[in-house]
N, C-alpha and C positions, 0 to 999 in steps of 0.2 A: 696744212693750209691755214690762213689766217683769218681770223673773222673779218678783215676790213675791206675786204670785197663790194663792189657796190652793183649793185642791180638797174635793169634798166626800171624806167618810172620811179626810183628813190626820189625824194623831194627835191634833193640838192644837185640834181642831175642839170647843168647846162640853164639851171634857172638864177638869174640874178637880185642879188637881194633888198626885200623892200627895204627901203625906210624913211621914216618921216623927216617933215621940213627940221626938227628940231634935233632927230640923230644925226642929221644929214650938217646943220650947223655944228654939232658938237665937233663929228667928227671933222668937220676941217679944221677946228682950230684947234684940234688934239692933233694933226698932220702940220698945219702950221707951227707947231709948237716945236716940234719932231724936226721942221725941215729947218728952223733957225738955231737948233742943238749940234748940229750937222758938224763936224770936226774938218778941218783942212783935206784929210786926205781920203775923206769919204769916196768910194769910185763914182765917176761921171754917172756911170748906167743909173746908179739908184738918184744922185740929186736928181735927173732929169724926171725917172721915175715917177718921180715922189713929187715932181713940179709941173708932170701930166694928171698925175688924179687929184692936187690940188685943183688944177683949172679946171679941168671936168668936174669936180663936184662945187666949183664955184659957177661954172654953166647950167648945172641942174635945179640948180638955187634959184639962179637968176630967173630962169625958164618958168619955176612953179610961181614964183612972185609973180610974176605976170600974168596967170588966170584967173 
C-alpha cells in the first residue's frame, strides 16, 4: 500500500483554495503569460481551458474590487 491515501476531513479534501486579491493578480498574469507562449498546435481543450480560468479569475477580481 502507499502512503498517498487521503482520508476523509484532510484539509484538502473538496475545499477550494484561498487567496488573496494580490495571488489572485499574480497569478493571472503568470496564466496570461502562459496563454500567449501557447505554440500553434497546442490542443483546443487546453487553449479553451486556460481561457476559462483566465475569465473566472478575472470575474473574481472584478467582484472583490467591488466591495
Amino acid at each position: 500500500m502507499s502512503g498517498f491515501r487521503t482520508h476523509d476531513g484532510q484539509h484538502s479534501d473538496r475545499m477550494p483554495i484561498k487567496r488573496s486579491a494580490e495571488e489572485k493578480k499574480r497569478l493571472l498574469a503568470q496564466l496570461k503569460e502562459q496563454q500567449g507562449a501557447l505554440k500553434a498546435w497546442v490542443a483546443e481543450g487546453v487553449k479553451s481551458s486556460l481561457a476559462k480560468r483566465i475569465a473566472d479569475l478575472e470575474a473574481e477580481i472584478k467582484a472583490a474590487s467591488r466591495k
